[in-house]
C-alpha positions in Angstrom: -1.3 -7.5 -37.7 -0.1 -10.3 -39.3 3.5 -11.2 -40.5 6.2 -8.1 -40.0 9.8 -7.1 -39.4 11.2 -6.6 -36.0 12.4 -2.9 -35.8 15.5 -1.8 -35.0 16.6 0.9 -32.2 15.4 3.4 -34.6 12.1 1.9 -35.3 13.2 0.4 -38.8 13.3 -3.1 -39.2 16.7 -4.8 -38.2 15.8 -8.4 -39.5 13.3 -9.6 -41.9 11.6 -11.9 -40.3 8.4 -12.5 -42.9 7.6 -15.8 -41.5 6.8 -14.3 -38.4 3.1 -14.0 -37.7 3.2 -10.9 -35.1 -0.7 -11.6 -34.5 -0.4 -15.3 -32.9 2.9 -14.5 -31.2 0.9 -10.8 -29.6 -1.8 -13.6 -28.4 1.1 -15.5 -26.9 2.7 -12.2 -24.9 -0.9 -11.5 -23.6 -1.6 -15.1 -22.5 2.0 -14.6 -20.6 1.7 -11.3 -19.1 -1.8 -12.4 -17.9 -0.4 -15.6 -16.6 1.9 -13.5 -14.5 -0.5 -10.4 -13.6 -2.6 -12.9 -12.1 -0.1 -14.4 -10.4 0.3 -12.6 -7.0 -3.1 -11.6 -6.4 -4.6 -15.4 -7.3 -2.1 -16.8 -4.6 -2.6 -14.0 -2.3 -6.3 -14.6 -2.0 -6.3 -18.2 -1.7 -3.5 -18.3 1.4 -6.0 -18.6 3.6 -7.3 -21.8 2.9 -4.0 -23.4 1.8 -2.6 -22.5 5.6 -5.6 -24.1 6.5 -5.0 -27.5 4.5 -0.9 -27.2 5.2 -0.9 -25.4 8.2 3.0 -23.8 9.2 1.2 -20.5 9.0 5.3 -19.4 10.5 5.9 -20.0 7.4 3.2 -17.7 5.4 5.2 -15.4 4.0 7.7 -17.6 2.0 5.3 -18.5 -0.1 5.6 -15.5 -1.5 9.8 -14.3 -0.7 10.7 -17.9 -2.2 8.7 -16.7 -5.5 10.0 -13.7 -5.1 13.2 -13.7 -4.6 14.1 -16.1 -7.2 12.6 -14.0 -9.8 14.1 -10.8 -9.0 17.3 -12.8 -8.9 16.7 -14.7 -12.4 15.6 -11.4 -14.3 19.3 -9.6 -15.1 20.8 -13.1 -16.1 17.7 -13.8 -18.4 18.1 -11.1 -20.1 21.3 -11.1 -20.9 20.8 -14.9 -22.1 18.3 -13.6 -24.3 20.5 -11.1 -26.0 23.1 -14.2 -26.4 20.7 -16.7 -27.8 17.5 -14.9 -28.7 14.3 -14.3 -27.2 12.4 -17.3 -28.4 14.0 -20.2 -26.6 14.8 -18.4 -23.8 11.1 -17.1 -23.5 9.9 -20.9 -23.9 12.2 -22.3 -21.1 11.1 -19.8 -18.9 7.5 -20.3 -18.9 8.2 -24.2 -19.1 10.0 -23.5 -15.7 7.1 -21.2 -14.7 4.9 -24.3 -15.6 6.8 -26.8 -14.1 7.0 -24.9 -10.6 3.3 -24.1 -11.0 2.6 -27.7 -11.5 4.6 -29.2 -8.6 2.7 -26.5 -6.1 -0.7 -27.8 -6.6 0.8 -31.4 -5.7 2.5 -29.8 -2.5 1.5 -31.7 0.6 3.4 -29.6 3.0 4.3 -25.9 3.7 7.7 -26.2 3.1 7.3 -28.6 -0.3 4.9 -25.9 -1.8 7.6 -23.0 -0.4 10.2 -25.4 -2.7 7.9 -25.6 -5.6 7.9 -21.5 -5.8 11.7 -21.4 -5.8 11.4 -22.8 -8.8 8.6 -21.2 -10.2 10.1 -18.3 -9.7 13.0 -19.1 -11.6 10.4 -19.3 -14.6 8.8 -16.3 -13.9 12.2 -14.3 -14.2 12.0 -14.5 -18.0 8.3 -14.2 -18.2 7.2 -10.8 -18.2 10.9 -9.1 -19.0 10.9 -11.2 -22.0 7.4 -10.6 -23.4 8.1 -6.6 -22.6 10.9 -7.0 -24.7 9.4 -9.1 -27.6 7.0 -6.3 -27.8 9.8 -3.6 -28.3 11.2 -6.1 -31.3 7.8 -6.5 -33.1 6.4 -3.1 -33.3 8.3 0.3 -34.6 7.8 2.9 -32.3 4.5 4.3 -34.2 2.8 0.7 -33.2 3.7 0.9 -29.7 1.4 3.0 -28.2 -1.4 1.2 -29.6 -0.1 -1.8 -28.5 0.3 -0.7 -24.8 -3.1 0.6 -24.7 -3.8 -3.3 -25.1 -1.2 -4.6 -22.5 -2.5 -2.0 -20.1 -6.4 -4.1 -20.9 -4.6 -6.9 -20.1 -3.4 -5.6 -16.5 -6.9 -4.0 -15.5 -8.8 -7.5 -16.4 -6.6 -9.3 -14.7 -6.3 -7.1 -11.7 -10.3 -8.2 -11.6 -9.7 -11.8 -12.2 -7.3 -12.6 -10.2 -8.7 -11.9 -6.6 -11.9 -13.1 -8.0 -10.9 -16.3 -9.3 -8.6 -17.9 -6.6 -11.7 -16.9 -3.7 -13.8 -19.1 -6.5 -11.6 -21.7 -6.7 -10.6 -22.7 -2.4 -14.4 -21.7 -2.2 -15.7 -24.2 -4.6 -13.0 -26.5 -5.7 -9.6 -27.8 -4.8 -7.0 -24.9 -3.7 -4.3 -26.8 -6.2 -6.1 -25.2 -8.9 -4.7 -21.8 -8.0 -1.4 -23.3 -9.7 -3.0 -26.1 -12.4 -5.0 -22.8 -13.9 -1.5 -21.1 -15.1 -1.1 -24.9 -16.9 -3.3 -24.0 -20.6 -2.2 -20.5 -20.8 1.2 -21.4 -20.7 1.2 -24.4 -23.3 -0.8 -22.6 -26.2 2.1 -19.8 -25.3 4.4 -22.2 -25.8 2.9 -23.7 -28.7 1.9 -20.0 -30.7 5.8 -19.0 -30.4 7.3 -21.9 -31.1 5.2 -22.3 -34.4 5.6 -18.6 -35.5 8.3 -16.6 -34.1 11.1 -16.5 -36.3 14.5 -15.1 -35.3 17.2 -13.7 -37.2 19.6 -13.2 -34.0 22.2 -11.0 -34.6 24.4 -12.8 -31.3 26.2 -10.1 -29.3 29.3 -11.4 -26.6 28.0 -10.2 -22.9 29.4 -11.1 -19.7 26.9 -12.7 -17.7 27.8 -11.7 -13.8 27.2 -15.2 -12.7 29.5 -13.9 -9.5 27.2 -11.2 -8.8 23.7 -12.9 -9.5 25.3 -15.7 -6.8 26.1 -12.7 -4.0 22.8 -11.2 -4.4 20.7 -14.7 -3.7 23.4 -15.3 -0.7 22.7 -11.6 0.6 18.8 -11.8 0.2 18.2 -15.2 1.1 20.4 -15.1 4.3 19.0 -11.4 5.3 15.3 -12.5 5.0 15.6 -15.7 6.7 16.8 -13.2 9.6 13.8 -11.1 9.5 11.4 -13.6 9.4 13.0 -15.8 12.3 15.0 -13.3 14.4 12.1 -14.0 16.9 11.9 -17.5 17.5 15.9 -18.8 16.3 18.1 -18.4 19.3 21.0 -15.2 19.0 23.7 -17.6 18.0 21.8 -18.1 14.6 20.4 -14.9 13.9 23.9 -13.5 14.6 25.2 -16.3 12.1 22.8 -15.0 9.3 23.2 -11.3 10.0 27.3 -11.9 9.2 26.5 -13.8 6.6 24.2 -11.1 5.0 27.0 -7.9 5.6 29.7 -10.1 4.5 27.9 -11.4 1.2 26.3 -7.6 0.8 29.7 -6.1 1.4 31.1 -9.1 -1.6 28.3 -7.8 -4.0 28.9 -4.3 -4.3 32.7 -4.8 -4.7 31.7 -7.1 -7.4 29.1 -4.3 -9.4 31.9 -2.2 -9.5 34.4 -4.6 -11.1 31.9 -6.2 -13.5 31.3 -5.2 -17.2 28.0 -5.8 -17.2 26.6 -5.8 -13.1 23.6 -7.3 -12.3 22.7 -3.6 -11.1 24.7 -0.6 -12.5 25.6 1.4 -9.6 26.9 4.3 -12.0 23.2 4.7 -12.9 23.3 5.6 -9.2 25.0 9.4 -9.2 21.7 11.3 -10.3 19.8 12.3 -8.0 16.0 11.0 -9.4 16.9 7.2 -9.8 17.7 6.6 -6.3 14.9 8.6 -5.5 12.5 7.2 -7.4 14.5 3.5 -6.7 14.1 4.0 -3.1 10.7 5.1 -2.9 9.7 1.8 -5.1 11.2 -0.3 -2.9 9.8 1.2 0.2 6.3 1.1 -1.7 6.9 -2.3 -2.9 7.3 -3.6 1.2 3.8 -1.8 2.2 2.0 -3.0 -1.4 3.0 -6.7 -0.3 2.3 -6.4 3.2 -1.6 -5.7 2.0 -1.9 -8.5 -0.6 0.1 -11.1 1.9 -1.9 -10.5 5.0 -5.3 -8.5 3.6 -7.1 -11.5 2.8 -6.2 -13.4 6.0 -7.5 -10.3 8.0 -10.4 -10.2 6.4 -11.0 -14.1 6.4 -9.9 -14.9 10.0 -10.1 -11.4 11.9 -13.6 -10.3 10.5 -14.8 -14.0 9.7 -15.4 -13.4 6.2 -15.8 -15.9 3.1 -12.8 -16.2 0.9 -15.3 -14.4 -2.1 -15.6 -11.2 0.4 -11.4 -11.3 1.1 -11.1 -12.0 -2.7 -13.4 -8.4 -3.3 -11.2 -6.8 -0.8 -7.9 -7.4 -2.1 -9.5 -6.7 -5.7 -10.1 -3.0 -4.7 -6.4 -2.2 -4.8 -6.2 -4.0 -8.0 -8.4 -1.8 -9.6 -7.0 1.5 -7.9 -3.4 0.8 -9.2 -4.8 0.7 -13.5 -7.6 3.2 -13.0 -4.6 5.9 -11.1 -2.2 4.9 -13.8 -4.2 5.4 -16.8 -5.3 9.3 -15.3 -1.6 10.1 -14.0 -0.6 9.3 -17.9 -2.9 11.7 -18.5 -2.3 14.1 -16.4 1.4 14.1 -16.6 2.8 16.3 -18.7 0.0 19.2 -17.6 0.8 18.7 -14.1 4.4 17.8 -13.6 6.3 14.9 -12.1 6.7 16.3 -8.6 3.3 17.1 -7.9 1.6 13.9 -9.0 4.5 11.8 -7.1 3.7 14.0 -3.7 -0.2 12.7 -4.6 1.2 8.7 -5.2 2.9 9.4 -1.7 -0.1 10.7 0.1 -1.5 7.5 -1.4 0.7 4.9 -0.1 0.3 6.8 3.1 -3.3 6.8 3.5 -4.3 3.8 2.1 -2.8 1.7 5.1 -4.1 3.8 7.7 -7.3 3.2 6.9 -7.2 -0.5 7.0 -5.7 -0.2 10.6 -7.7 2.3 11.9 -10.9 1.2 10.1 -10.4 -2.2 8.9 -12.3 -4.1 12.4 -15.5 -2.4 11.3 -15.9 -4.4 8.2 -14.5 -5.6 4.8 -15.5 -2.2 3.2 -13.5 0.0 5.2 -10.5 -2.9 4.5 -11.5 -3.0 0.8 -11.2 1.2 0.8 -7.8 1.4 2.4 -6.8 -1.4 -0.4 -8.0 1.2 -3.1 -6.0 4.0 -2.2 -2.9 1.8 -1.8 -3.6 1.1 -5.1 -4.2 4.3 -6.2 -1.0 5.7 -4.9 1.2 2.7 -6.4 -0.2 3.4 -9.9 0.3 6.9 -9.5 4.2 6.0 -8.5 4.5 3.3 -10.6 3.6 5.7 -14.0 5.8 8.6 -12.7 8.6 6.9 -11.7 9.2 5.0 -15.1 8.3 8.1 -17.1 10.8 10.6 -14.7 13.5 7.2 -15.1 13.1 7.0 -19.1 13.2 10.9 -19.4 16.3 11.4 -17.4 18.8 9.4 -18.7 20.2 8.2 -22.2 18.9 6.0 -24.6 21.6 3.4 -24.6 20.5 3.6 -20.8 16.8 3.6 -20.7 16.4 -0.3 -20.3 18.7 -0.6 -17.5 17.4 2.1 -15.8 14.1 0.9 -16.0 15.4 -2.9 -15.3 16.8 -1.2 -12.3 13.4 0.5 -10.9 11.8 -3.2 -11.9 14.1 -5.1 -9.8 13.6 -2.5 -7.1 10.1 -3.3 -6.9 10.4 -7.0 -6.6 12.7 -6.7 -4.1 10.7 -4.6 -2.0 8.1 -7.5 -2.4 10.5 -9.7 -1.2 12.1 -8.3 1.7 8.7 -6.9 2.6 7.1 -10.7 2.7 9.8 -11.8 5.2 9.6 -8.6 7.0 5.6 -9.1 7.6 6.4 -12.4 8.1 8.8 -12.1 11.2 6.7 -9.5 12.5 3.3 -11.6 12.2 5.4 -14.5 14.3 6.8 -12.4 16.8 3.0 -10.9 17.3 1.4 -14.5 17.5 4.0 -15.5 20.2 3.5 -13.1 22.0 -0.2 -12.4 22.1 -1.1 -16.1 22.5 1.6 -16.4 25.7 -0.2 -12.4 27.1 -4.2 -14.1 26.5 -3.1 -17.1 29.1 -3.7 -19.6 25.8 0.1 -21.0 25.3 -1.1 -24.7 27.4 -3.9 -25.1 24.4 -2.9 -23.1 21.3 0.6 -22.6 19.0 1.0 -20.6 16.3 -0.5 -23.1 13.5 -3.8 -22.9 16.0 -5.0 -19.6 13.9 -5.7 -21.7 11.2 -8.7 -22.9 12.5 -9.6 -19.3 11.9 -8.7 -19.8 8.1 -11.5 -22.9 7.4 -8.8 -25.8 8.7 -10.0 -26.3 12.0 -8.7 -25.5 15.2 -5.4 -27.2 16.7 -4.9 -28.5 20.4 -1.6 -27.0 21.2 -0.8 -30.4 23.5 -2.6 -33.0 20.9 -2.4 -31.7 17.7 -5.7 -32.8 17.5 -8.5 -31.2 16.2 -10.8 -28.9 18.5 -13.4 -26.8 16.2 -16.0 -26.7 19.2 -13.3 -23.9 20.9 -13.9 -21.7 18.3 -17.0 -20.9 19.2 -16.5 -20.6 22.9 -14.7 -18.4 24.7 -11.2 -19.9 23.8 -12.1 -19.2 20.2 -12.8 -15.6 20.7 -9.2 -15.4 22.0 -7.4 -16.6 19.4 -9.4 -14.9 16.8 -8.7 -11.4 19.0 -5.0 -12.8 18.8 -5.0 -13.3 15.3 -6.5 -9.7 14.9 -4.2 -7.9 17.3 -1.2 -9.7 15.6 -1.7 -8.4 12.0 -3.1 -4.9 13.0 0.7 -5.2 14.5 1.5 -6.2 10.6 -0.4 -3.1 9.3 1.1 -0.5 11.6 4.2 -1.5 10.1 2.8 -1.2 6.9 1.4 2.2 7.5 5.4 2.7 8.8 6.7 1.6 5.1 3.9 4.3 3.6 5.5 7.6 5.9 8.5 6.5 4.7 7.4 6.4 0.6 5.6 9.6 1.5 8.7 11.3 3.0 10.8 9.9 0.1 8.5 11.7 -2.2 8.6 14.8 -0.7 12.0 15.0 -2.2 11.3 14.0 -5.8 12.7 16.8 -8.2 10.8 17.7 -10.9 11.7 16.2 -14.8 10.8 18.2 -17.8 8.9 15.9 -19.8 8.8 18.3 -23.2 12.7 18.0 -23.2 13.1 14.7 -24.5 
């Protein structure tokens, strides 16, 4: 696998591009794609501990929407950039961005500095994994490319592993800053490899880059999940504010999708019934798959008192359900059908979240077991949906129907963060003010339950001796009453997959 042509649509070669050396620029897509698989469940695990060294735990979830949010935003308008200019220096300024954001996190000193910082390392990680998806596609004919995704998919199961794993290592026995710094070498000798031996031959084609429409979408987002997140504590005036903002920019969007030769999101894609189907149910999937890997570890570190390796296991178990269901439901797919192994993903998603609230206070097993089906279900949804999307529609519309059910996902993730988020305030509020503990904890207190030390609500002083009186076992009751709350409305965004589903027509596979 050494120097080669980059195949046309066909699977001959488009360019010859012999100075190419496909092995070192495959080395450099794996580094990528396992600098971003690692990404969320690294940062997930070590929340905990950074809440307890930042504290603004009412400000938890933005750690993630900011990332989020930004990336789902960032992914159209890279890719059309990268049909104007070519992958290769758009590829590199994205995961200089990513590295740059990544950098700037670990030096955060505050909640809302580090929240900054993943604005813009989500900006990076918009052209991270599309573009190293795509590079694959332009260095491998279509007889290479199975063999080649058998390796990606290695990539995605290690890292599934690694990830949990290594950030409950790292706030455990170093500095949590290295959740961020450890992207730093996997991104350079990217970096380096593709510099040195990609060579383009880009044949430039004129797009229309909806700037307009890429602008509406951040306004609509950012403005609706600041509401979710704060329409507990901000007073009506504001909330109201925000909710205008959101229909008014939302309404703005769509009118601009329809008008624009090349939308952000094709809305014509739309009219079948499968896509938004399939669309929907991601994005309803995507809101319960981030609620676990926001708030898991938290429950399982400051409800059940566990080290951050144990939270770190738990959250792993879903990360191993999700390859391990996908690589079967592959399998499985054409013998058993779309529709019945999509009911199965449902049941999934379903169960999976019911068993963490029902059965998660007894122990990080029964927490680590409801994490595993989740996972199971997503990779069961996750294989279907992209087969059913690919099969169902044109080729000169495969890749934005599957951009579209990508960008679903992500914003499920997003809007699901703030969601969780608001909810998880709302619950602290309220539970603190019912256990008669509002004249000596706040909000921030719980982090005392995460390793930082309690908080004296009046002082802002430390008070560690509380939590192991009978104050203490309040506010860790609190904290576990408040994201059971969290989980019930996970279990809610499960029914809802499940009942989406339920509906999913059945796509004949041997027809393409």
């Amino acid at each position: 696998m050494t120097a080669g042509p980059i195949p046309g649509k066909d699977g001959t070669p488009a360019t010859s591009v012999s100075r190419t050396h496909r092995t070192y620029v495959f080395v450099a897509i794996i580094l990528t794609m396992f600098m971003a698989a690692i990404e969320a469940s690294i940062v997930a695990t070590s929340m905990p501990s950074i809440v307890a060294r930042l504290g603004a735990i009412s400000l938890y979830s933005w750690v993630f929407s900011s990332y989020l949010l930004m990336q789902a935003v960032s992914i159209p308008i890279y890719g059309k950039l990268a049909d104007l200019f070519g992958r290769k220096h758009v590829f590199i300024f994205g995961i200089a961005v990513f590295l740059v954001g990544s950098v700037l996190s670990g030096f955060a000193w505050s909640m809302q500095t580090l929240i900054a910082f993943r604005f813009i390392q989500g900006i990076g990680a918009g052209a991270v994994l599309p573009l190293a998806i795509t590079l694959i596609g332009d260095l491998y004919t279509l007889a290479e490319r199975g063999r080649v995704q058998g390796y990606i998919a290695s990539v995605w199961g290690i890292s599934s592993i690694v990830g949990p794993l290594s950030g409950a290592l790292i706030v455990q026995y170093a500095s949590w800053s290295w959740v961020f710094w450890v992207n730093v070498p996997f991104g350079l000798v990217a970096i380096v490899l593709v510099s040195v031996y990609l060579h383009e031959g880009v044949g430039r084609k004129q797009h229309h880059i909806d700037y307009p429409g890429a602008t509406l979408l951040l306004v609509t987002l950012a403005s609706l999940m600041l509401t979710l997140t704060h329409a507990a504590d901000w007073g009506l005036g504001a909330v109201g504010a925000l909710l205008a903002l959101t229909l008014v920019s939302g309404g703005l969007f769509f009118r601009q999708e329809r008008r624009a030769p090349e939308p952000v999101i094709n809305l014509a894609l739309w009219k079948t019934p499968l896509i938004p189907l399939a669309n929907a149910a991601t994005l309803v999937s995507g809101i319960a798959m981030v609620g676990v890997i926001t708030f898991l570890p938290t429950f399982v570190q400051g409800a059940l008192g566990a080290t951050a390796l144990v939270a770190g296991l738990s959250l792993s178990a879903m990360s191993i359900g999700w390859p391990l269901a996908s690589t079967i439901a592959g399998h499985m797919l054409v013998k058993v059908g779309t529709r019945r192994l999509s009911h199965l993903g449902g049941a999934a998603v379903f169960a999976g979240p019911v068993v963490i609230t029902l059965f998660g206070a007894s122990g990080a097993p029964a927490a680590a077991a409801g994490a595993f089906l989740l996972g199971v279900g997503l990779g069961i949804l996750n294989t279907i949906f992209i087969v059913a999307i690919q099969t169902s529609v044109p080729w000169a519309q495969r890749g934005a129907a599957t951009a579209s059910n990508l960008l679903m996902r992500i914003l499920g993730n997003a809007l699901g963060a703030a969601v969780f988020g608001g909810v998880l305030n709302f619950l602290l509020q309220r539970n603190i003010a019912a256990g008669g503990l509002t004249g000596r904890f706040s909000i921030d207190s719980v982090q005392g339950l995460l390793g930082g030390g309690a908080l004296d609500a009046a002082s802002g002083a430390p008070a560690d001796a509380l939590l192991t009186g009978a104050a203490g076992a309040a506010l860790r009751a609190v904290l576990t009453a408040s994201l059971n709350g969290v989980f019930w409305g996970v279990v809610i965004a499960g029914a809802i997959t499940l009942a989406i589903t339920l509906r999913m027509p059945d796509v004949r596979l041997d027809a393409e």
